[in-house]
C-alpha positions as CSV (number, residue, x, y, z in Angstrom):
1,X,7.0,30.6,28.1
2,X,7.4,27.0,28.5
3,X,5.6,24.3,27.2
4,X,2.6,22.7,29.1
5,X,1.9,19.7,26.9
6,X,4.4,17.4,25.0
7,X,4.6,18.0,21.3
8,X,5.8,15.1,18.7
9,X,8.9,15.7,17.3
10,X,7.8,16.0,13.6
11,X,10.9,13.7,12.2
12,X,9.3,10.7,13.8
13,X,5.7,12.0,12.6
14,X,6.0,9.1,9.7
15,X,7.4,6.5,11.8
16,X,4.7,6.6,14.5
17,X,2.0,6.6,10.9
18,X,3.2,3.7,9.9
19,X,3.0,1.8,13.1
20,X,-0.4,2.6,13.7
21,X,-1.1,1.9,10.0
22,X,0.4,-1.9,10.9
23,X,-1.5,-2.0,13.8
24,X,-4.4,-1.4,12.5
25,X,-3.9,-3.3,8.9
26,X,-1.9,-6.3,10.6
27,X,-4.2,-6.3,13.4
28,X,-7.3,-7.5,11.1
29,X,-10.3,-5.1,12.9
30,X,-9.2,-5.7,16.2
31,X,-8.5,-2.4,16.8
32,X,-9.6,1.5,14.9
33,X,-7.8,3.9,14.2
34,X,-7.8,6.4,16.7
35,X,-8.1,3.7,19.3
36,X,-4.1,2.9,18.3
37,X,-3.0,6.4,18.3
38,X,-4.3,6.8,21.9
39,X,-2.7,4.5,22.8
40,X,0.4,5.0,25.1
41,X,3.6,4.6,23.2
42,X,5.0,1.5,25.1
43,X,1.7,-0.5,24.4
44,X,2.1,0.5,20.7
45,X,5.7,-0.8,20.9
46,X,4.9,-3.9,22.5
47,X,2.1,-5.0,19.9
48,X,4.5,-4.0,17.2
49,X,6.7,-6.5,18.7
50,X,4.3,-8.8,19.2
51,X,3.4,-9.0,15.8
52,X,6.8,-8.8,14.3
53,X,7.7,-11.9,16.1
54,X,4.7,-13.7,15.4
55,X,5.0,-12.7,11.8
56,X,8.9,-13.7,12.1
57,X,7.2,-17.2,13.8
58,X,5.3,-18.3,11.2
59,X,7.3,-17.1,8.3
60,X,10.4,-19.6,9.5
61,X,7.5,-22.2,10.2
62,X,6.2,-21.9,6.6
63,X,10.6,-22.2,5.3
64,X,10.8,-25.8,7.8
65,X,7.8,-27.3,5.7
66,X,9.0,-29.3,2.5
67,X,6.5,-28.2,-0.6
68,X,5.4,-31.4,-2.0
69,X,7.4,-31.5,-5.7
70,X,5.7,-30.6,-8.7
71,X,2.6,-28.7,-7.4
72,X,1.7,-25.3,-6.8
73,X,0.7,-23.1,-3.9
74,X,-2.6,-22.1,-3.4
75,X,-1.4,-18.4,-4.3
C-alpha cells in the first residue's frame, strides 16, 4: 500500500523543533506556535534566514562601535 500523505523523516524531527522554537522565541509574539508549524517549509526557511542575517547585522554593527573606556554596559 503506498503512502497518501507525506510523513516527516523523524531524524530531522529536532531540527524542524528548533526552528519553530526560534521563530517563535526570536520572533517576539509575532507569531504562535502552531501558526509556524503550518507554515510551508520554504516560508519557515526564509524567516530563519531573515533573522539570522538580521541577527548577523546587528551583531557586526554592535563590534564597529568603540565602547567608551572605563565604563560599563548596561548589562
Amino acid at each position: 500500500m503506498d503512502q497518501t500523505f507525506f510523513i516527516q523523516n523523524p531524524k530531522y524531527k529536532k531540527h524542524i523543533h528548533e526552528e519553530i522554537f526560534q521563530l517563535v522565541w526570536l520572533g517576539e509574539g509575532r507569531w504562535d506556535w502552531n501558526t509556524v508549524y503550518n507554515w510551508p517549509v520554504w516560508l519557515r526557511k526564509f524567516y530563519v534566514d531573515q533573522l539570522t542575517k538580521t541577527f548577523s547585522d546587528k551583531k557586526s554593527v554592535n563590534k564597529q562601535t568603540p565602547q567608551p573606556t572605563g565604563t560599563k554596559p548596561p548589562f
